[in-house]
DRENDO-1510 file (C-alpha; in Angstrom, 1 decimal, always signed):
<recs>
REC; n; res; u; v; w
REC; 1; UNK; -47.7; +13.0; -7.2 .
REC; 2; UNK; -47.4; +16.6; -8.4 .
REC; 3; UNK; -43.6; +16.5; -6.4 .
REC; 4; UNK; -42.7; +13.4; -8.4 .
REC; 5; UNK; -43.4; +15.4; -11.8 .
REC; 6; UNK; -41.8; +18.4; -10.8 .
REC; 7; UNK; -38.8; +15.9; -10.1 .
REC; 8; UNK; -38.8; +13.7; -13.0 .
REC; 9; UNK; -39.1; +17.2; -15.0 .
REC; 10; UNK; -35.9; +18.8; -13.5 .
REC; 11; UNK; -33.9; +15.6; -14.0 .
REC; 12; UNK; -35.0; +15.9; -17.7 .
REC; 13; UNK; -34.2; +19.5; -17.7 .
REC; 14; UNK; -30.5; +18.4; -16.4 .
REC; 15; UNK; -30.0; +15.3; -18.5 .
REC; 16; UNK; -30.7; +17.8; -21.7 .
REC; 17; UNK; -28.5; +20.2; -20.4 .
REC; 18; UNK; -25.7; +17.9; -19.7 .
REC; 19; UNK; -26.3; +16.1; -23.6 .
REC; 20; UNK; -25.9; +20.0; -25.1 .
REC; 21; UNK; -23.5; +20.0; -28.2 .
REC; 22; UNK; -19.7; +21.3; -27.6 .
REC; 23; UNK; -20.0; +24.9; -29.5 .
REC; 24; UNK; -17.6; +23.7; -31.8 .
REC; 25; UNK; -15.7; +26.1; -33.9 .
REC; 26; UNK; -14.1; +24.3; -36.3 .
REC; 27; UNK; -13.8; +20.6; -37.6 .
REC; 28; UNK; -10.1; +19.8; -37.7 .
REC; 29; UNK; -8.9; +17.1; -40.1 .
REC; 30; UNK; -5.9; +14.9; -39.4 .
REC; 31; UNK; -3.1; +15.8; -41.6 .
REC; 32; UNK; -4.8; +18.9; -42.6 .
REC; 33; UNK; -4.0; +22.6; -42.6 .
REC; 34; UNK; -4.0; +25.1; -39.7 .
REC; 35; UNK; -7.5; +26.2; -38.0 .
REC; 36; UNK; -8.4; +29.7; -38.9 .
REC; 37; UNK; -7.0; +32.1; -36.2 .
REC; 38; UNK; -9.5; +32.3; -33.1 .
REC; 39; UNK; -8.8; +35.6; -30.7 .
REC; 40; UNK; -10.1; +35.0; -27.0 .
REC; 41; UNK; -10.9; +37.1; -24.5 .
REC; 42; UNK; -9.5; +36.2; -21.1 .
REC; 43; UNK; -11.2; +33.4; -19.5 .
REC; 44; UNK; -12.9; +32.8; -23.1 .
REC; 45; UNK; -12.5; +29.1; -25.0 .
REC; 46; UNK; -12.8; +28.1; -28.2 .
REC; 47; UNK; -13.7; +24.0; -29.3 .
REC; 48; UNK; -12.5; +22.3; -32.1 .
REC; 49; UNK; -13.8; +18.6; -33.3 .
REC; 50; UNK; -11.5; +16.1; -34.7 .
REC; 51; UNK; -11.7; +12.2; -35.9 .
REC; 52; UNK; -8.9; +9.8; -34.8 .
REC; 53; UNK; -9.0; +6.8; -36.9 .
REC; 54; UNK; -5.8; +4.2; -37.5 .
REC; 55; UNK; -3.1; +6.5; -37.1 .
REC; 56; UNK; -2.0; +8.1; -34.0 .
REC; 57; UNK; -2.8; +12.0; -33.5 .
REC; 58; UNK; -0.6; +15.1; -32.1 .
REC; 59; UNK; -3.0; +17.8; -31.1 .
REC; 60; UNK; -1.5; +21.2; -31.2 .
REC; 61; UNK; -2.8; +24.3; -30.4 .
REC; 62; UNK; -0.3; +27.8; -30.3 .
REC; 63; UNK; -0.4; +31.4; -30.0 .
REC; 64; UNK; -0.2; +33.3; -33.5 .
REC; 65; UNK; +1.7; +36.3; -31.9 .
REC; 66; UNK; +3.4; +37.3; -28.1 .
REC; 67; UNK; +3.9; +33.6; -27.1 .
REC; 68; UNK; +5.4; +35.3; -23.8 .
REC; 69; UNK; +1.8; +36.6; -23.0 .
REC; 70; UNK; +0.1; +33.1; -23.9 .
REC; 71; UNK; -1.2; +30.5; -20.8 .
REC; 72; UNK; -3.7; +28.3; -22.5 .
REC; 73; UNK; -5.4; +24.9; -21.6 .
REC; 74; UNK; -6.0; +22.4; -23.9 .
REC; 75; UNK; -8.9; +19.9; -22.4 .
REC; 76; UNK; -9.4; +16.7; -24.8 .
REC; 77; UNK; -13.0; +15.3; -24.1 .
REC; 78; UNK; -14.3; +12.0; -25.8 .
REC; 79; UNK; -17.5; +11.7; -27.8 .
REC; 80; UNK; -19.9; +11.6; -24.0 .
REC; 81; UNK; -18.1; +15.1; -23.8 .
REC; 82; UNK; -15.8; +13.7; -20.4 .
REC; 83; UNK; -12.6; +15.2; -20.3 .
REC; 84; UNK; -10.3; +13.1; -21.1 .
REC; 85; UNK; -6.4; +15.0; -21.2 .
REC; 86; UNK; -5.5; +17.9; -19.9 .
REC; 87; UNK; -2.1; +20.1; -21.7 .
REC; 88; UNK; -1.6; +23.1; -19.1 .
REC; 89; UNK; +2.0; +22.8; -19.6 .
REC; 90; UNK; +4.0; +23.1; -23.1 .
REC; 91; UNK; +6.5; +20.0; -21.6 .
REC; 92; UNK; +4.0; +17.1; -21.2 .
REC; 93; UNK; -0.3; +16.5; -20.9 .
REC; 94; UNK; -1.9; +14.5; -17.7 .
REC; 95; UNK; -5.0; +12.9; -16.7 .
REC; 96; UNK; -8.0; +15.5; -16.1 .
REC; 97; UNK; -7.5; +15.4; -12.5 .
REC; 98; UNK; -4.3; +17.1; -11.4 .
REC; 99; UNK; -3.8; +20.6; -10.0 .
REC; 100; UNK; -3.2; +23.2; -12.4 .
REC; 101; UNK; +0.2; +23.3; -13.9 .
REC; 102; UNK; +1.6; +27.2; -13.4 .
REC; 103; UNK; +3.5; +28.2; -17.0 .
REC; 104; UNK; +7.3; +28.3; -16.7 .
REC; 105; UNK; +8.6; +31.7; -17.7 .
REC; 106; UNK; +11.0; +30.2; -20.3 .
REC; 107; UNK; +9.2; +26.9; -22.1 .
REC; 108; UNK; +11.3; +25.0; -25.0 .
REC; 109; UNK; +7.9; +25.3; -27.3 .
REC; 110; UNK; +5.5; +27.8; -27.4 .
REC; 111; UNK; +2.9; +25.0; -28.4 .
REC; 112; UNK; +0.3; +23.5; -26.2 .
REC; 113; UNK; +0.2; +19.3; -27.0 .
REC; 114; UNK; -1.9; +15.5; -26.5 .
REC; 115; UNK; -0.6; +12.8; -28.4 .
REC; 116; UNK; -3.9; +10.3; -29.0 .
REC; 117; UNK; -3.4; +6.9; -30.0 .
REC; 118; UNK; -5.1; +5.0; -32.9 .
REC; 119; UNK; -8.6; +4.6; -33.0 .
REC; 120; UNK; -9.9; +7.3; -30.0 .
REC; 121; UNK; -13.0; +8.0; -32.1 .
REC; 122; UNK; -14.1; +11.6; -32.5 .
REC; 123; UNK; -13.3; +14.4; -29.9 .
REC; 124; UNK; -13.5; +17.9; -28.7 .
REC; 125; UNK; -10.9; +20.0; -27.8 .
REC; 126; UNK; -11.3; +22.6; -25.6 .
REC; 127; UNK; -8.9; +25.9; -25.7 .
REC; 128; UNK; -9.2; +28.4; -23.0 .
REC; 129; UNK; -7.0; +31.3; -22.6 .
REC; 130; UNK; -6.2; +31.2; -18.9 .
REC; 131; UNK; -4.4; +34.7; -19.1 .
REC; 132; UNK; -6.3; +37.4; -16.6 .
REC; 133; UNK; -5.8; +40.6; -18.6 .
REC; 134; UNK; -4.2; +39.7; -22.1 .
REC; 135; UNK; -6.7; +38.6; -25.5 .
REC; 136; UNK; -5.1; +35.4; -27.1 .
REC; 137; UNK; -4.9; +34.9; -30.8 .
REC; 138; UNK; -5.1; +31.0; -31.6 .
REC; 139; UNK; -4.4; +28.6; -34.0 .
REC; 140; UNK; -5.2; +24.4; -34.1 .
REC; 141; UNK; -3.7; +21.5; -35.9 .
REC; 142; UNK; -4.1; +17.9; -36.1 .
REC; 143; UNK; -1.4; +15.9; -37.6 .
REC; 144; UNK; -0.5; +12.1; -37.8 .
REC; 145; UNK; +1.9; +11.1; -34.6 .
REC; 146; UNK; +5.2; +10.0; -35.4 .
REC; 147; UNK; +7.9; +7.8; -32.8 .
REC; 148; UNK; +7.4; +4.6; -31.0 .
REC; 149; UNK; +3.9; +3.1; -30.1 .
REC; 150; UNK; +3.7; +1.7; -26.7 .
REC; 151; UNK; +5.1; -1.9; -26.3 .
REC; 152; UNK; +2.2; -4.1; -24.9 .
REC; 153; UNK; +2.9; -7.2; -22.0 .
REC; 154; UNK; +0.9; -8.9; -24.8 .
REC; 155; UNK; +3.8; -8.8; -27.5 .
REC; 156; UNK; +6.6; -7.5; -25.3 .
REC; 157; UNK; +10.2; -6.1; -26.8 .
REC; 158; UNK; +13.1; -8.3; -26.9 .
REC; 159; UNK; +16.3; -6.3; -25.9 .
REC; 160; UNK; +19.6; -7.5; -24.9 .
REC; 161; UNK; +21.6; -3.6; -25.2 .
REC; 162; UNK; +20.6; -0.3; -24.1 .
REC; 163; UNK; +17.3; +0.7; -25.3 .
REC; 164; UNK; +15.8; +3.6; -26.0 .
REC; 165; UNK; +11.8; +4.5; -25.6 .
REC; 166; UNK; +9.5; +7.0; -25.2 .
REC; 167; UNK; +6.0; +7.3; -22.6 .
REC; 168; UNK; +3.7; +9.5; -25.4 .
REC; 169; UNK; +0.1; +8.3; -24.5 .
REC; 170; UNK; -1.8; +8.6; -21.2 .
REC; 171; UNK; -2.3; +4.8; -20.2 .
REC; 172; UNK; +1.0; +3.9; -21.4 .
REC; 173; UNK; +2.9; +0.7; -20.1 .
REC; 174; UNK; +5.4; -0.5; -22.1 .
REC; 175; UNK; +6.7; -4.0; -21.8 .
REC; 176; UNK; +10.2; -5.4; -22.7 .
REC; 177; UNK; +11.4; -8.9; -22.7 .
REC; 178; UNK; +15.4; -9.2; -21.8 .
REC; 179; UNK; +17.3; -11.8; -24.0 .
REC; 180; UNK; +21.1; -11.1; -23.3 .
REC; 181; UNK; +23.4; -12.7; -20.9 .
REC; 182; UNK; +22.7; -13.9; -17.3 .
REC; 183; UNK; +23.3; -11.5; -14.3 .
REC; 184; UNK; +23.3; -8.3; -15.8 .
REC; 185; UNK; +22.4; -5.1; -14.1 .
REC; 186; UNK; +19.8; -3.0; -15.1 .
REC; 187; UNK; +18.7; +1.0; -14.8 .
REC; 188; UNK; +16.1; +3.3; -16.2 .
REC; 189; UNK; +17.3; +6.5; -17.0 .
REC; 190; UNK; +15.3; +9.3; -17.1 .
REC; 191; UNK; +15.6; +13.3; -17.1 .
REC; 192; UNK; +12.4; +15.3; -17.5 .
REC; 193; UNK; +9.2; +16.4; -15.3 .
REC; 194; UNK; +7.4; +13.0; -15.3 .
REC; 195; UNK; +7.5; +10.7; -12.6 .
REC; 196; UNK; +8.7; +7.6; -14.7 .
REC; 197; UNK; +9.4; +4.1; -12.7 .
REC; 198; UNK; +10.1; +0.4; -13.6 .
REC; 199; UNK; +9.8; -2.6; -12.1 .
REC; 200; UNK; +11.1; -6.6; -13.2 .
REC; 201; UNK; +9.1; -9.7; -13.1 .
REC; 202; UNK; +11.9; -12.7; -12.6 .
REC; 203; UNK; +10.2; -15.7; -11.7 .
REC; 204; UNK; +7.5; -14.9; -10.7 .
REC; 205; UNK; +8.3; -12.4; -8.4 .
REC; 206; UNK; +8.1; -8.5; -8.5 .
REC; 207; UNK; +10.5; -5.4; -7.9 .
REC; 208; UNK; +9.6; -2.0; -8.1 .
REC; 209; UNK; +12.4; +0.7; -9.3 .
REC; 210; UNK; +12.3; +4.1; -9.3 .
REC; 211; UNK; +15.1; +6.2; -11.9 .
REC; 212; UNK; +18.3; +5.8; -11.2 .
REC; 213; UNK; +18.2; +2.9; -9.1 .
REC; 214; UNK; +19.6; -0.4; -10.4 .
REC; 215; UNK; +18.3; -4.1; -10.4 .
REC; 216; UNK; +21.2; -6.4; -10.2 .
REC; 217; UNK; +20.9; -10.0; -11.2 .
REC; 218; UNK; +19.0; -9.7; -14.7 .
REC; 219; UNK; +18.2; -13.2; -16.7 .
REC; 220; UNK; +17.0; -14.2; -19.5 .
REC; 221; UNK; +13.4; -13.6; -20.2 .
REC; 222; UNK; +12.5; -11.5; -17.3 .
REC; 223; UNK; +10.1; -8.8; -17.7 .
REC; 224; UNK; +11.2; -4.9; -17.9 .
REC; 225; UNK; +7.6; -2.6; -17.4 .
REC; 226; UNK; +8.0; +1.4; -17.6 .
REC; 227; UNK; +5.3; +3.3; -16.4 .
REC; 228; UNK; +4.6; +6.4; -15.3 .
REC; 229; UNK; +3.1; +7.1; -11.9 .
REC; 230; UNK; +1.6; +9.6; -10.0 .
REC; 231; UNK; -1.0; +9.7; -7.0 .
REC; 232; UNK; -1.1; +6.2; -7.0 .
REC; 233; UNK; -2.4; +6.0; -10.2 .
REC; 234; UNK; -0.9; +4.3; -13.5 .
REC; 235; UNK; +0.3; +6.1; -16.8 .
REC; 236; UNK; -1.6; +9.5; -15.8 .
REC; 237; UNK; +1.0; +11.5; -17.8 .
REC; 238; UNK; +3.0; +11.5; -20.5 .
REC; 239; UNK; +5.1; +13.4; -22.9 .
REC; 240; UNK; +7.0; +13.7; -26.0 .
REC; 241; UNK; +10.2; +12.7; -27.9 .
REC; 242; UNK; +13.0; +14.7; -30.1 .
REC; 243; UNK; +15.7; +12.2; -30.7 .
REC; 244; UNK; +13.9; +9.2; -31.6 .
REC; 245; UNK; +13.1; +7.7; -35.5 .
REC; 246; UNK; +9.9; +9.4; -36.0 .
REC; 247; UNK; +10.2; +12.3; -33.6 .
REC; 248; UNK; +10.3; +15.9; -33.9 .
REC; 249; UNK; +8.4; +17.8; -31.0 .
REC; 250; UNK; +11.4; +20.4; -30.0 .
REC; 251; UNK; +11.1; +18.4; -26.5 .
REC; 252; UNK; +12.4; +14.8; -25.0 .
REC; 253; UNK; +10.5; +15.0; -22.0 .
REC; 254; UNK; +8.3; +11.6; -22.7 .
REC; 255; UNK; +11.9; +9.7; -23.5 .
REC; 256; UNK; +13.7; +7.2; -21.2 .
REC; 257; UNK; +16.3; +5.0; -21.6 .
REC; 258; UNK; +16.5; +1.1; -20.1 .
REC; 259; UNK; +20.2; +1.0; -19.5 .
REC; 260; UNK; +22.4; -2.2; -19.3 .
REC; 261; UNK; +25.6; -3.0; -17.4 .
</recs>
C-alpha cells in the first residue's frame, strides 16, 4: 500500500513538472514591432509566446550584432509545449526529429525562420544560442506570411503551362490538376537543400518522380502532387520563396517549378 502512494506521488510530482509554464520572455504580436534585445550566454535560451490566428506567420529570430559569431536554434512548441519545428539552419526549418544542422560559414540571411500556417493557436518559441564560447545578443519578430498557400487534393490547381510554387509549411502537399493538351511531358525542377519529389495519378494509377526526372505521356486531368520527403516521412521540411507575388525572404530555397514540354 505505502509503495502504491509513494508511486502515485512521484507520478504526480512528474505530471506537474512536465505541465510547468515555458519561462516566457516576451509576448510577441503578429505584425508587431521587434522583441526587446535578449543577450544569452552560451548554451542559454530565451522563449517567446505568440498567437497565430487567420493569417499565416513568419517567425524570425536574428542576431543584433557579429552575425558571423551567431549559431542559434529556434524550436517552435504548440500550446501542450511539444516541439513542433525545428530552424537550425538560416535556408529552410524541419520536423523536430532530424540531426542537428551544422551552420554553413557563408548563409544568404543571417536570420533564423518557421513559416506557420493559419490558425496554429498559441505557441512558444524557444531560442538557444548553440555557440560554445561566444554571448549572443537577440532580437524576435512575428509578422504576417506572404506567397502561395499550399494547394490542397481537395481543391487542386488547374495548370496547363509552366508553373511556379513554393513548399513553406511543414506538412505541405500541394496538388495540381493538368488541363492542357494530351501527351505532354512533365518535370519538377528544383535547386535548393530540400529533398522535393512528385508523383502523377493518371487513371488511377501512381508514379513516383524524383527532380529532374520526367513523366512522359501527361493527359488531361491527371493529378501533379509535390512533396517533400525525407526518412520516409511526408512534408518534414520546408522552406522559403524570393521571386514569387508575395515573397521577400532573401532566399528561394522552398520554390519549385512543374515544368512542361
Amino acid at each position: 500500500m505505502r509503495r502504491s502512494l509513494l508511486l502515485s506521488l512521484a507520478l504526480l510530482g512528474l505530471l506537474a513538472a512536465c505541465s510547468e509554464p515555458l519561462p516566457v520572455q516576451e509576448t510577441l504580436t503578429v505584425g508587431g514591432d521587434a522583441s526587446a534585445p535578449t543577450t544569452l550566454p552560451p548554451g542559454k535560451s530565451t522563449f517567446y509566446a505568440v498567437t497565430i490566428g487567420t493569417d499565416p506567420v513568419r517567425l524570425d529570430v536574428w542576431p543584433t550584432a557579429n552575425p558571423e559569431t551567431a549559431d542559434l536554434d529556434l524550436v517552435v512548441y504548440n500550446e501542450d509545449r511539444v516541439p513542433i519545428a525545428v530552424a537550425d539552419s538560416h535556408l529552410y526549418f524541419h520536423a523536430p526529429y532530424e540531426t542537428r544542422i551544422q551552420p554553413l560559414g557563408i548563409a544568404l540571411t543571417p536570420v533564423w525562420s518557421v513559416n506557420l500556417l493559419p490558425n496554429t493557436g498559441t505557441v512558444y518559441v524557444e531560442v538557444k544560442n548553440q555557440n560554445p564560447t561566444a554571448t549572443i545578443t537577440v532580437q524576435a519578430q512575428a509578422g504576417v506570411r506572404g506567397g502561395p498557400l499550399p494547394w490542397s487534393c481537395d481543391a487542386p490547381r488547374a495548370f496547363d503551362a509552366d508553373t511556379p510554387g513554393a513548399l513553406l509549411y511543414l506538412g505541405q502537399v500541394d496538388c495540381y490538376t493538368y488541363t492542357g493538351a494530351s501527351g505532354a511531358s512533365l518535370t519538377l525542377v528544383y535547386l535548393g537543400p530540400l529533398d522535393v519529389r512528385f508523383k502523377v495519378i493518371s487513371g488511377g494509377e501512381e508514379t513516383f518522380l524524383e527532380r529532374g526526372e520526367e513523366y512522359t505521356g501527361l493527359e488531361p486531368g491527371d493529378l501533379v502532387v509535390v512533396y517533400t520527403y525525407r526518412n520516409r516521412q511526408i512534408g518534414v521540411e520546408a522552406g522559403f520563396c524570393d521571386t514569387l507575388p508575395g515573397c521577400a525572404d532573401g532566399t528561394a530555397t522552398g520554390e519549385y517549378l512543374l515544368d512542361l514540354n
